[in-house]
Phi, psi and omega in degrees: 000136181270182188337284186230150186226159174249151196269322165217175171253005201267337169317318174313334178264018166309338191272356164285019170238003174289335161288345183282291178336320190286303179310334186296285204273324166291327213255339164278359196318145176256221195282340200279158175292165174299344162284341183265317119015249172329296213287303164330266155343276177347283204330289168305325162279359160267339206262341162287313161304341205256330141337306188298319183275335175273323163318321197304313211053059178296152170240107179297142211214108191231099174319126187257102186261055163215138210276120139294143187215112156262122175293086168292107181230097182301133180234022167292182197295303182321338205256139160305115179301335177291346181284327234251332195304310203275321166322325195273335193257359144327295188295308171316294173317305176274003141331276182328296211269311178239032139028069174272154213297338169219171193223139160241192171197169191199135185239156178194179188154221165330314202205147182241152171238140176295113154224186189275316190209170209274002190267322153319307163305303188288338178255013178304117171285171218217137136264163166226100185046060139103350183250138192263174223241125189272107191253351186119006199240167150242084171284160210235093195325316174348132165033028166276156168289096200293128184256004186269347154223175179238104189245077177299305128017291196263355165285314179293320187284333208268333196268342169275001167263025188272350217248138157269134173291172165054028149278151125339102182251102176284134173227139171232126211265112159279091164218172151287332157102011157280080173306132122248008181233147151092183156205120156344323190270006174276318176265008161302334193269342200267334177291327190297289184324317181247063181010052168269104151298118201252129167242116193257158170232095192292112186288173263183105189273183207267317202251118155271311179235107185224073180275149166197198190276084168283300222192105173299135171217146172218170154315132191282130180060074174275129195253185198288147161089317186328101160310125176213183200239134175246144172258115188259116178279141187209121167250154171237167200264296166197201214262143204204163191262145166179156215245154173225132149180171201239125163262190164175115197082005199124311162332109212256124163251357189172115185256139152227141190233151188195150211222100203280166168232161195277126186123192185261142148262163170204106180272162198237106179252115154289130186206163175199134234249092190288346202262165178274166176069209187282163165228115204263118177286119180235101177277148168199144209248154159229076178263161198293101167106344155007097167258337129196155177318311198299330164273029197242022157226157144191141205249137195225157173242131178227126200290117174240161172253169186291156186297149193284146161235141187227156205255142195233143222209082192251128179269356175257072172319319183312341207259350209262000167301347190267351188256340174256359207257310166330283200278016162292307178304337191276357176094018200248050199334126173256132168240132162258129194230169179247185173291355159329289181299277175345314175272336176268352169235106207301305163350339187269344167252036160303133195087316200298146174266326181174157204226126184270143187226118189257087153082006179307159180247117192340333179256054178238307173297107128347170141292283183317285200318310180303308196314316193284323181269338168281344186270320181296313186279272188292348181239346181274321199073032184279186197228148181209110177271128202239132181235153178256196170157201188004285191291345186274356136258213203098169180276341154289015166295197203269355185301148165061011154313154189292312222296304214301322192287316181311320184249201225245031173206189211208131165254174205270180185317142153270340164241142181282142191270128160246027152224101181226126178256128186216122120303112187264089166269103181291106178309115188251004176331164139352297178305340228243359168357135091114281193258318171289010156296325183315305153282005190270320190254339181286333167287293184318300179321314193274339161299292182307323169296319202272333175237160194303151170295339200260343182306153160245127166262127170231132169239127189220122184245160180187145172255262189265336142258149167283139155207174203274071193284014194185086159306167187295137178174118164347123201295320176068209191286348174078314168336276197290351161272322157318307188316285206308288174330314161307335168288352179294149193217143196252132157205169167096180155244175196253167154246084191310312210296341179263341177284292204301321189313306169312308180277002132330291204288336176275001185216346170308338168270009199265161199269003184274125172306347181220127210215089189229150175247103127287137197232106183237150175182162175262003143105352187281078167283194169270147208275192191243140196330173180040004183255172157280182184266139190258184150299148171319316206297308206273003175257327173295324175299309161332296218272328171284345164284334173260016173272001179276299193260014170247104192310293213284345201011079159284107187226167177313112151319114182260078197253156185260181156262148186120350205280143176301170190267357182246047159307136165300139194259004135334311182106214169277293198302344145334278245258325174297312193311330176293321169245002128355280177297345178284317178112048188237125167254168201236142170233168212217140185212120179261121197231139159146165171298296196236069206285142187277105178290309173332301195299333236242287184306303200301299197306332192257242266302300186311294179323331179100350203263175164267182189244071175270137184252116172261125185303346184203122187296336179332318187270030222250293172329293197290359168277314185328289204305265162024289139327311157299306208282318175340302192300310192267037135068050159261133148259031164239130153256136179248121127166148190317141141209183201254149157266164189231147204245127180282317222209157149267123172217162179268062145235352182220023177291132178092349180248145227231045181324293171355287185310313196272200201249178196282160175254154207227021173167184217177177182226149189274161166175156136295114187312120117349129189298325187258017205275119140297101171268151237209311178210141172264124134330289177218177181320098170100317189256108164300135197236339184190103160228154186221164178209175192251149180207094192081200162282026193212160171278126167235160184216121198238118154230110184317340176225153200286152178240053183211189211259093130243252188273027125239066163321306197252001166298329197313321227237321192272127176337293181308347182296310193286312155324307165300296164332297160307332180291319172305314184283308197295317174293336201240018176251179201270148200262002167237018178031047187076011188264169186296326203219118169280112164191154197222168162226143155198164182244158230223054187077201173313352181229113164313087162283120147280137173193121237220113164225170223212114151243139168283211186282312165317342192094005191244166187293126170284135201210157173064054188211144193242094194282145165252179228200097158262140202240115189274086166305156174295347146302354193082000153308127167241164159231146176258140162220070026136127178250158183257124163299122166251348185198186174236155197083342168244163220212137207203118130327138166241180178216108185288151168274329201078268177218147147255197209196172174292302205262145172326205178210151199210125186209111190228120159301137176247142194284142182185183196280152200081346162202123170318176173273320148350290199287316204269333169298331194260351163292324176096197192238168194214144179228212201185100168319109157212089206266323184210138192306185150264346155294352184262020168272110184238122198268193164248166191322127191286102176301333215265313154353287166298313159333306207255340190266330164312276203295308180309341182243011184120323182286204172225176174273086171084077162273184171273159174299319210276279211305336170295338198225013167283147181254105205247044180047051171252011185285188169276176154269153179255097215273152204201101197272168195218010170313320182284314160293359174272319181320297172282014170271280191320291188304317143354275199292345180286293153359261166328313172264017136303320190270350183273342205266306195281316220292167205232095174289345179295158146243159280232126183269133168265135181263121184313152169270000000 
């Protein structure tokens, strides 16, 4: 800033009357001389400039180097009184010594005050959560200083009216640096603005060895009965041994010891809550070295809801006592109906949480029933479980079915085909030696079981020739193809493209409606005449590039010698196209340590067919079978097995399938592109998937929940668990209700926050719902909440002081809520046993650290570095317009006197 600066400028064209004055004062000239003239002139023309500048408001502008200081000194609860005794006597000490031109002090804790001095400081009246603190005085609680929270926020603004302007400004922070009210970062931009250099001093907390409860949490919309996991978090000051455990109602719900670390842990107490509505949840920490007790409980309320209920849907009533009578143990109201009852009384699934559907049979389900159950699910949230069994294939399943679009699989064909012709080719080479020939006949064998006397079978084994080890022929009595099959034998090297020519040539003429090749082989064929031998890889590529770039898709014949003579001289792609048009599709099953999967893959893709790789030969029968069943459209398999778990869900966490006993069939089906398969039957074949459908769950489990094929479930502990885990994952978590609403606090304040639909689901707006809020004296209030967004609408509340007994928060009936609405939301209450200053944390540094550098100030400084002057004070503007003023009237003066005044001197006359 310069020197002297002026407040405007328009004065400046006043000097535009200065030629005028000379002009003026010549053309008026007396008797005086021309020199008393000029000198005149001079005169008048300084004293208008100088006019001109006292019009201006100049301000002399004088820099100020001498420091202000204010001391922000936290008396919270959180702080050591031996800290707070050696600071005050700090300050002092460094008055004295660098005797800054003013001193302030900010007392702060919940709220802060501006004193004078540090004798001001020791006599500050004081509370602790509402009880005053005895210093030797009888202070009066009134406008006293709460030590139960720290509110740095209201210490800073407070500490920027402590400053003499156009000072230097220290502002120096005793704290920890543990906000729980306000936020600092709200005065930052105003210390900034007023160049207040902040020097932290990081304090000394009250507390060392310390634990206690930060936070009960449970899962939202807990129902009656619910297992659920409520989670407890516990910081310790440091590490130390020490038992948590949870009542409720009296009740002990759980003990756990544990060997805390400095910082949070978090234990998980399985627990279930039998009463409907609140439940007051109590933690208590007991740890080794405790210094103090006041935080070692806490209490949460958790809202349960009535137990769910579902509608269960059996076409075997007799059968349906062992799955309700399970999830009646499980805490689960059940009603059972059969499908009758379902398509004709639309009312049942009024209430309902979710609806099971047992072994039903597809023309028993209506259009409307769907239409009702889909409607229940994507727009209700409701949950819709489909369990199979018997009834669920035949030619009246469920494929391309309205139910079938609900859930979360696809079943494979339901009628069975009787008209079939199948070809087995087996690679019998060399490669194909000792056990995987075995399986190899043990896959034919398991094939040969799985189809009709009327179906036809051919098995062609084949190295460099195909040959006929079971000709095309009616399965018949099976005998005499078993003998035969046994009888296969391995030599030779192989030839894929002459096994397919053949068995080309074996189904081209057949009169059958399903025309299929099976194909095992490790895909390591023999190369095409005259080139060497490549890898598997580089002959499948081979065959797939040139069947790409050959418009005619032609490539060199991959003919062996020996080959029949009336091979297509195309190759494979000839010979696929030959079995396209024929209507023969080919499936492919790759075996081996390095099997050519290209080759393998390209032939079933071209072909119509799949593609399998087995990975172990061991799984080489169950692809077979597997593939068969596809083919003759059974979608059931009877035999035992374990299920294998695919997937993570809350519906099978804790259940030990390994362990129980086997199940004993399933229905084939496919998974849906967005579907969680969850547990597996066999390799690939889904046994429990779920999906999202809409607001609601929908869930397909493939094998039955009665005593067929779960005969040996019935009886086993996990059965009634999975199922309840099933039902509990899949019903809707707000239970029809209109209204959504929570409280939580937020520091001294109590969030409401309330949201509202109609029967539809759509927001409810423009409705002014109240609250009544019950205090722990038994004081109520109505407090009336604001729409903030739409359909919900929300509040804040101060707490006040806490206290032992809850805080009580009840909706009150008014217009937009029923009496109706308001009984089934319930009531919600609220803990506030203890602030959160009585959590004592150790000093936050990075905090203090970062509120320094922003503003200029240091971290921790030396004394000296505080009260050094580094010419950051302000100016002292100091305006001087009146002295130019009387410089002007002076010289206006003066050149009065040089023009009147009479310069001769005076002639004397003789008497």
């Amino acid at each position: 800033m310069p020197p002297i600066s002026f407040a405007v400028t328009w004065p400046l064209w006043l000097l535009a009357g200065l030629p005028l004055v000379w002009v003026l004062a010549w053309n008026h000239r007396s008797a005086i001389s021309r020199r008393r003239v000029a000198g005149a002139s001079l005169l008048r023309s300084a004293a208008l400039s100088l006019l001109c500048i006292a019009l201006m408001s100049p301000t002399l502008n004088q820099r100020v180097d001498e420091v202000s200081v204010v001391y922000a000194v936290d008396i919270s609860h959180s702080i050591s009184p031996a800290f707070l005794r050696a600071a005050l006597d700090w300050t002092g000490e460094a008055n004295r010594r660098y005797q800054p031109a003013q001193v302030r002090y900010v007392v702060f804790a919940d709220k802060a005050k501006l004193v004078n001095s540090a004798q001001d400081v020791a006599s500050m009246e004081i509370t602790a959560e509402g009880e005053p603190v005895d210093r030797g005085t009888a202070p009066t609680t009134a406008g006293a200083i709460d030590q139960g929270a720290t509110n740095l926020e209201s210490a800073l603004m407070t500490s920027v009216f402590g400053f003499a302007p156009d000072h230097a400004k220290r502002l120096v922070l005793l704290s920890d640096g543990n906000q729980t009210e306000g936020d600092l970062w709200r005065a930052l931009p105003r210390l900034q603005a007023e160049n207040i250099r902040v020097f932290s001093i990081p304090a000394a907390v009250s507390v060392h060895s310390d634990a206690w409860i930060e936070a009960v949490t449970a899962p939202d919309d807990i129902r009656q009965q619910e297992p659920v996991l409520i989670k407890v978090r516990v910081f310790s000051r440091t590490a130390t041994r020490a038992r948590i455990q949870m009542m409720s109602s009296g009740k002990l719900l759980g003990t756990q010891f544990a060997e805390l670390s400095p910082g949070t842990s978090q234990f998980s107490f399985p627990a279930r809550l039998g009463k409907p509505g609140a439940n007051d949840i109590t933690v208590q920490v007991f740890a080794q070295a405790d210094q103090f007790a006041h935080n070692d409980a806490l209490s949460e309320t958790i809202w349960v809801g009535p137990r769910p209920k579902v509608l269960y849907v059996e076409a075997s009533p007799e059968s349906a006592s062992h799955l309700a009578d399970a999830l009646t143990r499980q805490g689960i109201e059940v009603k059972v109906a059969n499908t009758e009852q379902l398509a004709g009384e639309p009312a049942l699934l009024d209430g309902m949480d979710a609806v099971i559907l047992s072994d039903i049979r597809a023309r028993s389900i209506d259009t409307a029933t769907t239409r009702r159950l889909e409607t229940f699910v994507r727009d209700l949230g409701g949950g819709l479980i489909f369990a199979a069994g018997e009834n669920t294939y035949g030619k009246d399943g469920f494929s391309r079915s309205a139910l079938e679009r609900l859930l979360p699989v696809k079943f494979e064909a339901q009628r069975k085909r009787q008209d079939l012709d199948l070809v087995l080719l087996i690679d019998r080479s060399h490669s194909m030696r000792g056990r995987k020939l075995e399986l190899a006949k043990a896959a034919a064998l398991a094939t040969l079981d799985l189809l009709d006397k009327e179906h036809r079978l051919a098995l062609v084994a084949f190295d460099s020739t195909p040959h006929d080890v079971v000709p095309l022929a009616a399965v018949g009595s099976k005998r005499r193809a078993e003998d035969l099959i046994r009888s296969m034998t391995s030599s030779g090297q192989t030839n894929i493209f002459n096994g397919l020519w053949h068995a080309h040539r074996l189904l081209q003429a057949s009169p059958a409606k399903t025309k299929h090749i099976i194909l095992l082989s490790d895909g390591r064929t023999a190369p095409p005449q005259g080139e060497a031998v490549r890898s598997s890889s580089e002959q499948a590529m081979e065959i797939i590039r040139r069947a790409r770039e050959d418009p005619l898709r032609r490539t060199d014949a991959a003919i062996a010698p020996n080959a029949p003579d009336d091979v297509p001289t195309g190759g494979y792609p000839e010979l696929l196209d030959k079995l396209v048009a024929a209507k023969i599709t080919l499936t492919t099953v790759a075996l081996g340590d390095n099997p050519n999967v290209e080759l393998m893959a390209y032939l079933a893709s071209a072909a119509g067919g799949k593609n399998y790789v087995a990975e172990r030969d061991s799984e080489i029968p169950g692809l077979f079978v597997a593939e068969t069943r596809r083919l003759v459209g059974q979608s059931i398999v009877e035999e035992p097995f374990h299920p294998i778990v695919k997937g993570s869900s809350p519906s099978i966490a804790g259940v030990d399938f390994a362990a129980g006993p086997q199940l004993k069939g399933f229905v084939l089906s496919k998974p849906k592109k967005f579907s969680d398969v969850v547990l597996e039957a066999k390799k690939g074949q889904p046994l429990l998937a779920e999906t999202r459908y809409g607001l609601g769950k929908t869930v397909a489990f493939l094998s039955d929940v009665k005593n067929r094929w779960s005969a040996d479930w019935i009886d086993w502990s996990g059965y009634g668990q999975l199922w309840g885990q099933v039902v509990r994952d899949s019903i809707r978590r707000d239970h029809g209700a209109a209204l959504q609403w929570r409280v939580t606090r937020e520091g001294r304040e109590a969030v409401i926050a309330l949201r509202m639909f109609d029967p539809e689901g759509a927001y409810r707006n423009g409705l002014s719902p109240k609250v009544r809020v019950g205090s722990p004296d038994g004081q109520s209030v109505v407090i009336p909440l604001r729409q903030v967004a739409p359909g919900e609408y929300r509040t804040r509340i101060s707490l006040g002081n806490s206290g032992a007994a809850p805080f009580r928060f009840e909706l009150v009936e008014g217009p937009g809520l029923s009496k109706r609405d308001v009984a089934r939301a319930g009531i919600r209450k609220m803990f506030y046993a203890y602030p959160d200053e009585y959590r004592v944390l150790p000093a936050n540094l990075e905090l203090l650290r970062v509120i320094a550098e922003a503003t200029g100030g240091s971290f921790a400084p030396k004394t000296a570095d505080i009260f050094t002057k580094p010419r950051d004070g302000g100016t002292l503007a100091k305006p001087v317009w009146q002295y130019f003023a009387l410089a002007a009237l002076f010289l206006f003066l003066l050149d009065i006197l040089v023009r009147r005044a009479s310069w001769r001197k005076p002639i004397s006359r003789l008497a």
